[in-house]
C-alpha positions as CSV (number, residue, x, y, z in Angstrom):
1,X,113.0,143.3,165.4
2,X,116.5,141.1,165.5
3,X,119.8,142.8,166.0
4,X,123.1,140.7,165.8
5,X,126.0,141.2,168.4
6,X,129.5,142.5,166.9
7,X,132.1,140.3,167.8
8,X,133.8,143.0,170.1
9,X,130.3,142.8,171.9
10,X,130.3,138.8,172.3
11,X,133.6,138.5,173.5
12,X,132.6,141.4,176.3
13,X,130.0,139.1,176.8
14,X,131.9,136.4,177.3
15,X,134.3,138.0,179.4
16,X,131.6,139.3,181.8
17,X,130.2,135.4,182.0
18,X,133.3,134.4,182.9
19,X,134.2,137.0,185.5
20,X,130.4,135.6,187.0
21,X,132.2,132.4,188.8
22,X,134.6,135.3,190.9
23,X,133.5,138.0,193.3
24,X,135.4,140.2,195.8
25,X,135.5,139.8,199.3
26,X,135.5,143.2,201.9
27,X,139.1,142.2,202.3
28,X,139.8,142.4,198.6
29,X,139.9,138.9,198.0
30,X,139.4,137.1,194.7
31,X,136.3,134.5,195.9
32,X,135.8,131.8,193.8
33,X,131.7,130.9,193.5
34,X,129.9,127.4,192.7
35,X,128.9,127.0,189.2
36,X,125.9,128.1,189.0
37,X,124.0,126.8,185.9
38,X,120.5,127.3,183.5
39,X,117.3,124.6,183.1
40,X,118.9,124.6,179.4
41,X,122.2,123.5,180.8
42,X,120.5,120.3,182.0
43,X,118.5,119.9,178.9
44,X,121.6,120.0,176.3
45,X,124.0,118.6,179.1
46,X,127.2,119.3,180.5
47,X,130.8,117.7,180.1
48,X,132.6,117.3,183.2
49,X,134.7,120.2,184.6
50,X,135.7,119.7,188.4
51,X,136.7,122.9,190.6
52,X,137.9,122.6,194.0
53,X,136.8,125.1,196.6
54,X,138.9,125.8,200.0
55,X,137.1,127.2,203.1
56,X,139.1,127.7,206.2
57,X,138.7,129.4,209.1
58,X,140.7,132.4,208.1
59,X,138.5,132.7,204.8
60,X,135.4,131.0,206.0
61,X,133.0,132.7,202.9
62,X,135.1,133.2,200.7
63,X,136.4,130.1,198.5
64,X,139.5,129.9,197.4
65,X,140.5,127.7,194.0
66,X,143.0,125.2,194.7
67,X,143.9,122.5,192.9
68,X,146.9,119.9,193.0
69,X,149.7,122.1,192.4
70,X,148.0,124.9,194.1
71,X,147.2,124.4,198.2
72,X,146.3,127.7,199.1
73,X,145.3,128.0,202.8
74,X,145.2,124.4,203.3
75,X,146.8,123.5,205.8
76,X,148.0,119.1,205.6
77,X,148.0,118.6,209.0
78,X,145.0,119.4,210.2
79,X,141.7,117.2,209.2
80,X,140.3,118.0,205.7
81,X,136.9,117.4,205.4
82,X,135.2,116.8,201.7
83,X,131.7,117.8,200.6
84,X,130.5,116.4,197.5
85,X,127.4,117.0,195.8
86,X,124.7,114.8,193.6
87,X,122.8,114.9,190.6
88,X,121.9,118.3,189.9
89,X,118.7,118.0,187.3
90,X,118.2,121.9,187.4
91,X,121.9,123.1,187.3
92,X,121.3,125.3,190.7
93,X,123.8,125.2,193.5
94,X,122.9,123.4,196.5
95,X,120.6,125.3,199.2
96,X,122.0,123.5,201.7
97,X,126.0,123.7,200.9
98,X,126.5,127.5,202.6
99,X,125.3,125.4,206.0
100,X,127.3,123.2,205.5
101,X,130.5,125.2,205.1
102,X,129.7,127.0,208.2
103,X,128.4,124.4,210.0
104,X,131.7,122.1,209.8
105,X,133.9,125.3,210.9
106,X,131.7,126.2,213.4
107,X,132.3,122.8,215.0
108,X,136.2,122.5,214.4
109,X,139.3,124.1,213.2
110,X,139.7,122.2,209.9
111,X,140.0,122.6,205.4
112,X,136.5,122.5,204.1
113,X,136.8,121.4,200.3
114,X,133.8,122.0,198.0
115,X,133.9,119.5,194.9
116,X,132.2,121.6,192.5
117,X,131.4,119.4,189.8
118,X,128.1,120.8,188.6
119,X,129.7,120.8,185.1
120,X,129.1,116.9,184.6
121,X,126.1,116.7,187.5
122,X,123.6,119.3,185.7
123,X,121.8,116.9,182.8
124,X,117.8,115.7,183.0
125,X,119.6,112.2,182.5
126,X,120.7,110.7,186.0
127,X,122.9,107.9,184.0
128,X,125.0,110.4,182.2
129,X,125.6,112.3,185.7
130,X,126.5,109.1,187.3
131,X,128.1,108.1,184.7
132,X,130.9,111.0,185.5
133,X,131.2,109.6,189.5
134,X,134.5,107.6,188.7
135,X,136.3,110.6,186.5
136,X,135.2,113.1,189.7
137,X,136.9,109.7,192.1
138,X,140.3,109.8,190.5
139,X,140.8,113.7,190.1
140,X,140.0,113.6,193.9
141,X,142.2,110.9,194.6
142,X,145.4,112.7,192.5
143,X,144.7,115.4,194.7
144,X,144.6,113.3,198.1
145,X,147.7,112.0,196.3
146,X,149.3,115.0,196.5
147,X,148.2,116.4,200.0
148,X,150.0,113.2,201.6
149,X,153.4,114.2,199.4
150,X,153.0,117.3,201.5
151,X,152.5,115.2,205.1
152,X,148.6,115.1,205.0
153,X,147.4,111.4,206.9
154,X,144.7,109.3,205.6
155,X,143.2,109.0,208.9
156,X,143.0,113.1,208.9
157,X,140.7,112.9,205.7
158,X,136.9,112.7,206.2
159,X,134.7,112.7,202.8
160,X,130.4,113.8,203.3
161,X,129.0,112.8,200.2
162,X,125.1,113.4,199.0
163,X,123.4,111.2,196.7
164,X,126.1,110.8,193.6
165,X,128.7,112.3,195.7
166,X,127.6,109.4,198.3
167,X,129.3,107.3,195.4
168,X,132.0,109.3,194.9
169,X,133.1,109.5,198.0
170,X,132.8,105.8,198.4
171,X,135.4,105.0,195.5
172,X,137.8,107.2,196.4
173,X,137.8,105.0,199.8
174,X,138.4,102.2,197.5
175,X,140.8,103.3,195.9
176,X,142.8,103.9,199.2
177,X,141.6,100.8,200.0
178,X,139.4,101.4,203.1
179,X,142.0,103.6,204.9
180,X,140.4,107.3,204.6
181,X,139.6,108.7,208.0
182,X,135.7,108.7,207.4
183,X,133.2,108.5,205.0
184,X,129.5,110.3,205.6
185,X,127.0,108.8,203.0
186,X,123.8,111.1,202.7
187,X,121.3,109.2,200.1
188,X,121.7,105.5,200.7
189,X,118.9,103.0,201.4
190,X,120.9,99.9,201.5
191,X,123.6,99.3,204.4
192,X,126.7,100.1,203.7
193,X,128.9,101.6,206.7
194,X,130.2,100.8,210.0
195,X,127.2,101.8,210.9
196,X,123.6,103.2,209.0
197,X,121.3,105.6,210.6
198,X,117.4,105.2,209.3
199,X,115.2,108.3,210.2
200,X,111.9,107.3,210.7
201,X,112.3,104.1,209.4
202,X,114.2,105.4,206.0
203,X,111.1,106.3,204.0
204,X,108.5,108.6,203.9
205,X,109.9,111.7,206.4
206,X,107.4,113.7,208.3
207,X,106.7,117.4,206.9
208,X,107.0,116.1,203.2
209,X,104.6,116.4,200.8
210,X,103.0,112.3,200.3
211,X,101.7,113.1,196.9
212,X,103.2,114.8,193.6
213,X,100.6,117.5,194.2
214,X,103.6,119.0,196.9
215,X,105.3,119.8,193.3
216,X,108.9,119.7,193.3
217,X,109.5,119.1,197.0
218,X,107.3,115.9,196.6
219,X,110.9,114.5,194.7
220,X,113.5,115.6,196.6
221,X,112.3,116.3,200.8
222,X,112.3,112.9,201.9
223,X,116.1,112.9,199.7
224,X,117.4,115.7,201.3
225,X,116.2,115.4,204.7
226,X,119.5,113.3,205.2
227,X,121.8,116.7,204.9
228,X,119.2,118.7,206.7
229,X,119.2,116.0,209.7
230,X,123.6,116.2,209.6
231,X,122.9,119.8,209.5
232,X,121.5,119.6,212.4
233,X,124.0,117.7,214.3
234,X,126.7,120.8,213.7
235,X,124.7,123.2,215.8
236,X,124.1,120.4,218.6
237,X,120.4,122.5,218.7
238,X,119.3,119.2,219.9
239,X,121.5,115.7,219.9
240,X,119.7,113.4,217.9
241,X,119.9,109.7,219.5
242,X,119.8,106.9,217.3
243,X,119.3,103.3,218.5
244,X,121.0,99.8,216.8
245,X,118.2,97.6,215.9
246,X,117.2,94.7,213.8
247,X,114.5,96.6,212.2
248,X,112.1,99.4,212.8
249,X,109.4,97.6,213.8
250,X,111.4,96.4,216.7
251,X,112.9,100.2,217.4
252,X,109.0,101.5,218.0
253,X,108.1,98.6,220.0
254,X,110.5,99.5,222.3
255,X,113.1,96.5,222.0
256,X,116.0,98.4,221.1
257,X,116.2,101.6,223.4
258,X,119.0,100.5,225.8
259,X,121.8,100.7,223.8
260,X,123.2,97.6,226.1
261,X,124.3,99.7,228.8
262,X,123.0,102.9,229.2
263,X,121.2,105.3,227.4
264,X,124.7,107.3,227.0
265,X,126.4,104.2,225.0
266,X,123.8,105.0,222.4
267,X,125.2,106.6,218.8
268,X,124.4,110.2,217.9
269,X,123.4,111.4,214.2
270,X,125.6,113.3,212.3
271,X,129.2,114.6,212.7
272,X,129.2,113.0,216.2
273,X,128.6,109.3,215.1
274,X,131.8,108.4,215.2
275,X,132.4,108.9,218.9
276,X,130.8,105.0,218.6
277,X,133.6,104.1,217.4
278,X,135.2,102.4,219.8
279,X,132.1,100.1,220.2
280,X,132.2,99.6,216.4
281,X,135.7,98.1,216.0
282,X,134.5,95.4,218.8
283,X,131.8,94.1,216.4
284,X,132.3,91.3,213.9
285,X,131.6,92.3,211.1
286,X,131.6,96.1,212.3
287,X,128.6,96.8,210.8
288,X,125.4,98.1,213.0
289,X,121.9,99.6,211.5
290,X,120.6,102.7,213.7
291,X,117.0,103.6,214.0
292,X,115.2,106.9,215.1
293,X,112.2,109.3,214.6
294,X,112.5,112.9,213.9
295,X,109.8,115.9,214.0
296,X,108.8,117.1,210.4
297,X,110.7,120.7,211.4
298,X,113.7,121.6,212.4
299,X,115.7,120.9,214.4
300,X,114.4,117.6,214.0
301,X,114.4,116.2,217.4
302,X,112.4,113.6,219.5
303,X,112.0,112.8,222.7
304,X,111.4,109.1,223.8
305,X,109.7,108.0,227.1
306,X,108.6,104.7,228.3
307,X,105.1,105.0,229.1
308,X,104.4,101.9,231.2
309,X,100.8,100.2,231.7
310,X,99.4,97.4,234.1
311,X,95.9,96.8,233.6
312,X,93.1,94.8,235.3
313,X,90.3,94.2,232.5
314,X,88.8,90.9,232.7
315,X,89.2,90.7,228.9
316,X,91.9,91.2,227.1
317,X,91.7,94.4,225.0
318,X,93.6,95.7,221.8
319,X,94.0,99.6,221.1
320,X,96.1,102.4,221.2
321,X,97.4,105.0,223.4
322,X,97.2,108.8,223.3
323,X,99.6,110.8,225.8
324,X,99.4,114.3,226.2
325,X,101.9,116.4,228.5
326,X,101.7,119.5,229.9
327,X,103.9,121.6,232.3
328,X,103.1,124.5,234.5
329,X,103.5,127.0,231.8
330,X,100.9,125.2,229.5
331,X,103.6,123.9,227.2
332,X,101.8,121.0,225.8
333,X,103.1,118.1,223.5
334,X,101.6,115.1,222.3
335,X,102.7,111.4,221.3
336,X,100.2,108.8,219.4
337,X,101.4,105.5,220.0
338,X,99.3,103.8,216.9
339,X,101.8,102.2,214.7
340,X,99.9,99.2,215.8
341,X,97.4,97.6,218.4
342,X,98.6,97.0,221.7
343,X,97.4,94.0,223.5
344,X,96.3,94.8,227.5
345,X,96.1,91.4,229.8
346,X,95.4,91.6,233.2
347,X,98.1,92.2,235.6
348,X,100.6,92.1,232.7
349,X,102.9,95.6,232.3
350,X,103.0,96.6,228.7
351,X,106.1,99.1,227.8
352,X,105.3,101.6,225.3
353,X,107.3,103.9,223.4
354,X,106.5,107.5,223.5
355,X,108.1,109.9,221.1
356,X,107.5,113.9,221.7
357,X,108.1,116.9,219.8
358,X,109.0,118.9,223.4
359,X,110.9,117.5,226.5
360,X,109.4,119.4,229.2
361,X,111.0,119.7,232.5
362,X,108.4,119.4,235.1
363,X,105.5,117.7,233.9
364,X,102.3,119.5,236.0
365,X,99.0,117.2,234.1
366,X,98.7,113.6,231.7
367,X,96.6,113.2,229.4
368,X,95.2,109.2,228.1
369,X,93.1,108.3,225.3
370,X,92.6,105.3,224.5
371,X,90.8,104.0,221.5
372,X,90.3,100.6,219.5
373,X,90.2,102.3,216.2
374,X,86.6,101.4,215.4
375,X,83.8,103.9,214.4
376,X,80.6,101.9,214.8
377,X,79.9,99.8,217.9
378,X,80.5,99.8,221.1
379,X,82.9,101.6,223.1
380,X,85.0,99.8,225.9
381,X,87.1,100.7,229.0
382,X,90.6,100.5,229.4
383,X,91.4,99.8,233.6
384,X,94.5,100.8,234.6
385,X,96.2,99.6,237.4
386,X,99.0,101.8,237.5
387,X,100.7,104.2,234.6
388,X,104.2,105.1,234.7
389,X,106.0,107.8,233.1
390,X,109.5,107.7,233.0
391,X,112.0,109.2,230.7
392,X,114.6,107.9,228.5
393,X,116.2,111.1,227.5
394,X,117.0,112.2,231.0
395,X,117.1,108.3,233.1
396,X,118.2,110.9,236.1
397,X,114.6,112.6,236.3
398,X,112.0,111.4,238.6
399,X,109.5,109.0,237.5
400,X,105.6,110.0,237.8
401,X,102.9,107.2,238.2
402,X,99.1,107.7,238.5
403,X,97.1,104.4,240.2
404,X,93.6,103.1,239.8
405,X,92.2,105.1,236.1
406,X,89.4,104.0,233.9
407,X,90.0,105.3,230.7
408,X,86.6,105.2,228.6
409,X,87.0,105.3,225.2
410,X,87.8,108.0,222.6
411,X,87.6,110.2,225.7
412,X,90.2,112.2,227.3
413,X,91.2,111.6,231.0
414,X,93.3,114.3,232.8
415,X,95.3,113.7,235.9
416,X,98.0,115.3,238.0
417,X,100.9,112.8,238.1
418,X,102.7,111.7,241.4
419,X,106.6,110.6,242.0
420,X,106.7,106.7,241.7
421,X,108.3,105.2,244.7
422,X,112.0,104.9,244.3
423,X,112.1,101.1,244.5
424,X,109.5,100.5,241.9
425,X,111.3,99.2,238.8
């Protein structure tokens, strides 16, 4: 059975769709919502409609619509921080934008603007979303336009782009001509900034799925893990340490872990990158590419020891390394150094990069494997002269050492550690 709708019933319809993008806060308040859009959105597309939505610390959940003639709470002299979104295939809001929100005013006392351009993002066809970038770039900029007629700075406006709002946020800093305070890019391969962080080399992130069998999540978690890793720079649950580096290949072989100075001069991910600054504006050109590991969950963090090796085999021997940590408690974490054959010589110290999921405080028990990767044949011994342990996290920490070990192959060997002397380098 069909029924048609009056038109007194379609325009309540209407009138309820519309009242959908509003809700009220406890306080009363009219709350303005992200667009919020269907599958068949994307498949008949969208023309572009761009809303702008304040977030302050006096309403920090519930948005209000301002617009270039219209501040509302914000406040020009005090930093105003951006966040733009991407390509939006299914026309849902952003998981991650709620954290976001809170995140940034959690950390500081500043505006929060959501760009809200979901009407022009939401389409199955990524060129007619990008397409839109420019239009979204010069309706922000007449905005930024006006804030300064009010006494906003330049310097006071940072813009955190993801993906298409990566772009976005990049020609509105053209169109100021390089002077906006900051720009964060979240979805870039190639280098662009003052300086480019590459988790785990920039590809494939741990804890996604490596094959389209992981459905949906197999196209956009490696993608996405760029806001997630930001994320978690807000809550400083762990301070992710990057370190400048020619490539990643040199970063796990342990080339690029000083950071010149000190472990300290070394850039942190996220919202904290740009206390570097200072070190940036020495370089010529000022442009650095960062390199660091991450866990596959959250919060993301690694910890990187030096795990240093002097061997006395007659022959040299190729392999890798397996350490295993444990404190008193039985806290255990693991690191497999196998991103590609070490040589061991004879007398000659080998440095190895360690990365674990856990820094433990007071390691009680080591664990070594070592193995040459092959399945047939026969099974060798690694001598060790003397292992050391020392951390580059925490450089103030005591080293631990272990002397005289024979590590047979594909086996573990457990020892208590002992402090290194202090002169030992």
């Amino acid at each position: 059975m069909t029924r048609t709708l009056s038109s007194f019933h379609l325009l309540r319809l209407s009138f309820f769709i519309l009242l959908m993008y509003f809700v009220r806060s406890d306080t009363g308040e009219t709350c303005l919502q992200f667009t919020r859009l269907s599958f068949h959105s994307a498949v008949v597309g969208t023309g572009l409609n761009v809303r702008l939505m304040l977030f302050t610390r006096k309403n920090e959940t519930c948005a209000q619509a301002i617009n270039s003639t219209a501040f509302g709470n914000l406040n020009v002299t005090k930093k105003t921080t951006f966040i733009i979104h991407g390509f939006r295939p299914m026309g849902s809001p952003p998981v991650w934008m709620e954290d976001l929100v809170e995140g940034l005013l959690f950390v500081e006392d500043m505006n929060v603007v959501v760009v809200d351009w979901n009407r022009g993002a939401t389409t199955l066809i990524y060129n007619h979303a990008s397409s839109k970038t420019r239009k979204v770039a010069k309706i922000l900029k007449e905005f930024i336009d006006q804030m300064l007629v009010y006494g906003a700075s330049l310097d006071n406006i940072y813009m955190v782009g993801v993906s298409l709002g990566a772009h976005i946020s990049g020609f509105v800093g053209e169109m100021y001509n390089g002077q906006l305070g900051r720009i964060t890019a979240l979805g870039y391969k190639e280098p662009l900034g003052n300086i480019d962080f590459y988790p785990n080399g920039g590809l494939d992130q741990p804890g996604c799925p490596k094959t389209i069998f992981g459905g949906f999540q197999y196209f956009k978690c490696d993608h996405q893990r760029s806001v997630y890793l930001y994320l978690s720079s807000l809550r400083k649950s762990c301070a992710i340490t990057a370190y400048p580096c020619d490539s990643y290949r040199d970063y796990r072989n342990g080339k690029c872990v000083s950071c010149g100075t000190s472990q300290a001069s070394c850039p942190l991910l996220g919202y904290y990158a740009d206390n570097w600054k200072d070190y940036l504006r020495e370089k010529d050109p000022p442009m650095t590419k960062a390199f660091f590991d991450t866990a596959e969950e959250k919060p993301y963090c690694i910890y990187h020891y030096f795990v240093d090796i002097i061997t006395w085999n007659k022959n040299v021997r190729r392999g890798s390394i397996t350490i295993k940590l444990r404190d008193k408690a039985g806290n255990t974490t693991e690191s497999k150094i196998d991103h590609e054959p070490t040589t061991f010589q004879k007398y000659h110290q080998v440095s190895l990069l360690a990365r674990f999921n856990q820094d433990l405080d007071k390691v009680a028990a080591i664990s070594l494997v070592f193995s040459t990767g092959t399945v047939i044949g026969p099974k060798y011994k690694l001598r060790i002269l003397r292992m050391k342990l020392r951390s580059l996290v925490h450089p103030e920490r005591p080293q631990l050492c272990r002397y005289d070990l024979v590590l047979m192959e594909n086996v573990e060997t457990v020892f208590q550690p002992i402090l290194c002397p202090k002169l030992q380098m």
